[in-house]
C-alpha positions in Angstrom: 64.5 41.5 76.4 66.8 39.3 78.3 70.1 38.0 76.2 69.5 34.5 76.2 72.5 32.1 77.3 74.7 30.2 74.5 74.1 26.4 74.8 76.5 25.1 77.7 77.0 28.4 79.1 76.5 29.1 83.1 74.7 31.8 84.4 75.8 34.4 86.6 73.4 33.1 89.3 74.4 29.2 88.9 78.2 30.4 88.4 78.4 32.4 91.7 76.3 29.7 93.9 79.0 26.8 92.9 81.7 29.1 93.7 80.7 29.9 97.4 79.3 26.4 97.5 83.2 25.4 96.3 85.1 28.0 98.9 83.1 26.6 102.3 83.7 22.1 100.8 86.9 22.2 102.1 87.1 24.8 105.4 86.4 21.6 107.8 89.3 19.4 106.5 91.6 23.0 106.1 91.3 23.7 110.1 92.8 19.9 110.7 95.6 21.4 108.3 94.7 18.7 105.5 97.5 19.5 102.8 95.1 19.6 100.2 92.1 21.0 102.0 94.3 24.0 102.4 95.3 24.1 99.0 92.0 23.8 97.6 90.5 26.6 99.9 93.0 28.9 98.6 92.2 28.7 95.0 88.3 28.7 95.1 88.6 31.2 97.7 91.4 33.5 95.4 88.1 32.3 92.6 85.3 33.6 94.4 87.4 36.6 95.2 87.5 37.3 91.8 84.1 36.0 90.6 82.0 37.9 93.2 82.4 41.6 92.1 81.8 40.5 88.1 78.9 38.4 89.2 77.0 39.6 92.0 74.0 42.5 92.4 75.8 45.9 94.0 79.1 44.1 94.5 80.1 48.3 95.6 77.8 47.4 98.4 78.5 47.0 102.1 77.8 42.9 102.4 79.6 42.2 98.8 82.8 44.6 100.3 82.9 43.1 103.7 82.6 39.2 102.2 85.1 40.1 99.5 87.2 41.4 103.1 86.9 38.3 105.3 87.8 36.0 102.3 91.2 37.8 101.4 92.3 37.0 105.2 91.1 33.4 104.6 93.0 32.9 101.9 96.4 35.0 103.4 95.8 33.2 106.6 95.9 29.8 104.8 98.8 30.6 102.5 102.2 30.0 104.5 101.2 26.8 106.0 100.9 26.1 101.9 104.4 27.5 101.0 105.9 25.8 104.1 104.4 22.2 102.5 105.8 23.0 99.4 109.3 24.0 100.6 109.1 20.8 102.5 108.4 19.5 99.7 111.1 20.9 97.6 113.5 20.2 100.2 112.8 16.2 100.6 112.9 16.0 96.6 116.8 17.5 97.2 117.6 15.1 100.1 116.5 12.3 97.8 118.7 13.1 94.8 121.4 13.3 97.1 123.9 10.5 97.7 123.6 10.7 101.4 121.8 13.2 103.6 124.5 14.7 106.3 123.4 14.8 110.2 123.5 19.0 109.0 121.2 18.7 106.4 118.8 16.5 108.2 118.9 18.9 110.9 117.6 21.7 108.7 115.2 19.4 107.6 113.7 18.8 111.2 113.8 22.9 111.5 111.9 23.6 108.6 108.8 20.6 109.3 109.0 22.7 112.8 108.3 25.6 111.2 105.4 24.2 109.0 103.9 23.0 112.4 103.9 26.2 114.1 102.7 28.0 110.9 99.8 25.5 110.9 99.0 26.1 114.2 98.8 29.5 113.4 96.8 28.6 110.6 94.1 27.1 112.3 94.0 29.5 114.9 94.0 32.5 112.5 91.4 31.0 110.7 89.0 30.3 113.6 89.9 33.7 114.8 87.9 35.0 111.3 84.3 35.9 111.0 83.5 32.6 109.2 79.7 33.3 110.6 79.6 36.8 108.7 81.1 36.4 105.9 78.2 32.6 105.2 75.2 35.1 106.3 76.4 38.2 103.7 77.2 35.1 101.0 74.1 34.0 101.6 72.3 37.2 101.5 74.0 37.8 98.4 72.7 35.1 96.4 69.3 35.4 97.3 69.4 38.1 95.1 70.5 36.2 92.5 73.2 37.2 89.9 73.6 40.4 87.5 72.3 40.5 84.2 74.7 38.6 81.6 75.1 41.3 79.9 76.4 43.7 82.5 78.3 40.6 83.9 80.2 40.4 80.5 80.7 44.2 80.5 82.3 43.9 83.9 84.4 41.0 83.1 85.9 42.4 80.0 86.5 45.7 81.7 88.5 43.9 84.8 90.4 41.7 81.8 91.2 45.2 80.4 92.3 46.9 83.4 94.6 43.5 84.9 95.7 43.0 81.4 97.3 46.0 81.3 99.0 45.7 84.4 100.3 42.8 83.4 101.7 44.1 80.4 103.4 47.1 82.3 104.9 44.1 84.6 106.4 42.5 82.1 107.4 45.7 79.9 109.0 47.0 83.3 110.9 43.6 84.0 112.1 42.7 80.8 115.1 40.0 81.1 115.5 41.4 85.2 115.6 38.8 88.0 113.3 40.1 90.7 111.6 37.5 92.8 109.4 40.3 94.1 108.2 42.1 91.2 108.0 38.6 89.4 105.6 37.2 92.5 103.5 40.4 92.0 103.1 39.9 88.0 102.1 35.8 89.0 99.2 37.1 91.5 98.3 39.4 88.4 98.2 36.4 85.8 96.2 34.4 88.7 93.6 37.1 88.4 93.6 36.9 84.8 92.9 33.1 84.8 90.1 33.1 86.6 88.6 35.6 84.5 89.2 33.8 81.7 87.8 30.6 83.0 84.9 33.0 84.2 84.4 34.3 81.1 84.9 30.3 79.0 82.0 29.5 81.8 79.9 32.4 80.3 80.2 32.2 76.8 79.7 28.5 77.1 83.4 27.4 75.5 86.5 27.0 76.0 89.0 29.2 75.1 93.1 28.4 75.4 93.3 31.9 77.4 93.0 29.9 80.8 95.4 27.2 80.2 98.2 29.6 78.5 98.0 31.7 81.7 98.0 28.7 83.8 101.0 27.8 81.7 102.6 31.4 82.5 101.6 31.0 86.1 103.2 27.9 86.7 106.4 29.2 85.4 106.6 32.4 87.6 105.5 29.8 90.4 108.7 27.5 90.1 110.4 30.6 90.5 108.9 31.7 93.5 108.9 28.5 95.5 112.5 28.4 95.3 113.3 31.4 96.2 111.4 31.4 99.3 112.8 27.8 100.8 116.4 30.0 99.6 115.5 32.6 101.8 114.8 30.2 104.3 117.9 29.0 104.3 119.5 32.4 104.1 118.1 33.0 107.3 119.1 29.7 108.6 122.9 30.9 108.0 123.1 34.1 108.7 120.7 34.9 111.9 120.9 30.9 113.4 121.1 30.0 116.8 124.1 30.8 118.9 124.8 27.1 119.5 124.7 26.7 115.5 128.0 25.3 114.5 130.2 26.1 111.5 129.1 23.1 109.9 125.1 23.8 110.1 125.5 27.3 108.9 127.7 26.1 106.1 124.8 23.5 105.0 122.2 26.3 105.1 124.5 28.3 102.7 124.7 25.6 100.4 121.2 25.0 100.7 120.6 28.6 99.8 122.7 28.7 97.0 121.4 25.1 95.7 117.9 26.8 95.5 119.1 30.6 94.4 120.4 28.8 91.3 117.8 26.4 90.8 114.9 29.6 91.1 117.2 31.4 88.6 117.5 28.6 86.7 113.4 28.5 86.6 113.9 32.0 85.1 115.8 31.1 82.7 113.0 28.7 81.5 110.6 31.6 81.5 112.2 33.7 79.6 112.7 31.2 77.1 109.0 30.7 77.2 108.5 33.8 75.8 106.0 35.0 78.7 105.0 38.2 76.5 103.7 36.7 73.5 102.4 33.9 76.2 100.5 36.6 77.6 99.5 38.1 74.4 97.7 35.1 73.3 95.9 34.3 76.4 94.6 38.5 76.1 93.8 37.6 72.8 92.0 34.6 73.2 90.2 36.7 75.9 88.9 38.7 73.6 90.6 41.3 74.1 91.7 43.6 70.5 94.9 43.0 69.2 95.9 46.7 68.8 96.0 46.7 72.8 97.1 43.7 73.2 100.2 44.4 70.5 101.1 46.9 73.0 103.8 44.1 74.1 105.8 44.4 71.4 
């Protein structure tokens, strides 16, 4: 006998066609490099990325491996024309606090919006370069059979909470107090995971639980960190490996721009640390469902 959906709850079926439905909404307005096209096909790409192996029929299969394939590289391809617009973004916010923006610092502006066009042009043409065409027939193909059994969908889901759950436990377990953009960019893509699992799984059960918005919460704090640091490598760059007509005073801007944005990602940090991201993630796993004696394993 089929296990009959709780009132409000989405089946597998209805929850995979919206996010495929979701992913191709915004491609048109992404290739014109719409700011928030882009943004928007990154997350319900990252979604269906993680939606479509808990939700579809034989997601070990040769259409469900090569779609989950050609949407990775949509979403890669998209993603530094986004952290360009937000270290623009970041940048202009500095400018404006400032009491006057030097000829050097506007400078560096102009360099890094000509960065953000180039990467947009490679944007669009790295994302017209894809196999849009396959990856709509093997979607397609893929929802004609419909979705999984709940049941085996739930299995699934609380399996992959299990598995990234753990990992993200070992992250923060291995990080500690540690300031490592890296490793702490790594654990975010891991909590991003968990998210949509958790909103996957609120969709499923029919309510919602706090485990999305506490990782969201989480996620957004490893994210400060990471923007800044990336518009301070930037600048890093800027500095040290300029061009040879660069003068002293440009390179010294860059430096201060660098460590303006070192600090301020550190300072980010701080603020997740003070967050307490393991007990943060302990009641998101928690909330997931997942037993406390594993979830404990934090402490």
């Amino acid at each position: 006998m089929a296990l009959a959906l709780a009132p409000g709850a989405e089946g597998p079926t209805q929850l995979l066609r919206s996010r495929v439905q979701r992913v191709f909404r915004f491609l048109p307005k992404a290739l014109n490099a719409d700011e928030e096209a882009l943004h928007q096909l990154r997350v319900s790409g990252r979604r269906l990325r993680v939606a479509l192996p808990m939700l579809a029929v034989k997601p070990e299969g040769k259409r469900a491996r090569r779609a989950l394939k050609i949407l990775r590289q949509v979403t890669r391809t998209a993603g530094a024309s986004r952290d360009h617009d937000v270290m623009v973004g970041l940048l202009d916010e500095s400018l404006k606090a400032a009491p006057a923006a030097t000829p050097a610092a506007r400078l560096l502006r102009r360099r890094l919006l000509g960065a953000r066009a180039r990467s947009r042009r490679r944007m669009t043409e790295g994302l017209l370069d894809l196999e849009i065409a396959t990856v709509r027939r093997d979607l397609r193909r893929l929802l004609a059979r419909r979705g999984e059994a709940f049941f085996t969908v739930l299995v699934r889901v609380r399996r992959a909470r299990d598995s990234e759950g753990d990992e993200a436990v070992t992250a923060l377990l291995r990080l500690q107090d540690a300031f490592l953009p890296e490793e702490l960019h790594q654990l975010r893509i891991v909590v991003r995971r968990l998210r949509y699992l958790a909103e996957l799984m609120d969709a499923l059960r029919g309510q919602k639980s706090q485990a999305a918005d506490l990782l969201r919460q989480l996620q957004d704090l490893l994210g400060a960190i990471r923007d800044r640091w990336l518009l301070a490598e930037w600048a890093r760059a800027q500095a040290s490996r300029g061009a040879p007509r660069d003068t002293l005073v440009l390179r010294r801007a860059a430096a201060a721009l660098q460590a303006t944005f070192t600090a301020e990602s550190r300072a980010h940090h701080r603020a997740l640390l003070e967050a307490k991201p393991r007990e943060l993630l302990q009641r998101a796993l928690q909330a997931m469902g997942r037993p406390a004696a594993r979830a404990g394993a934090l402490h």
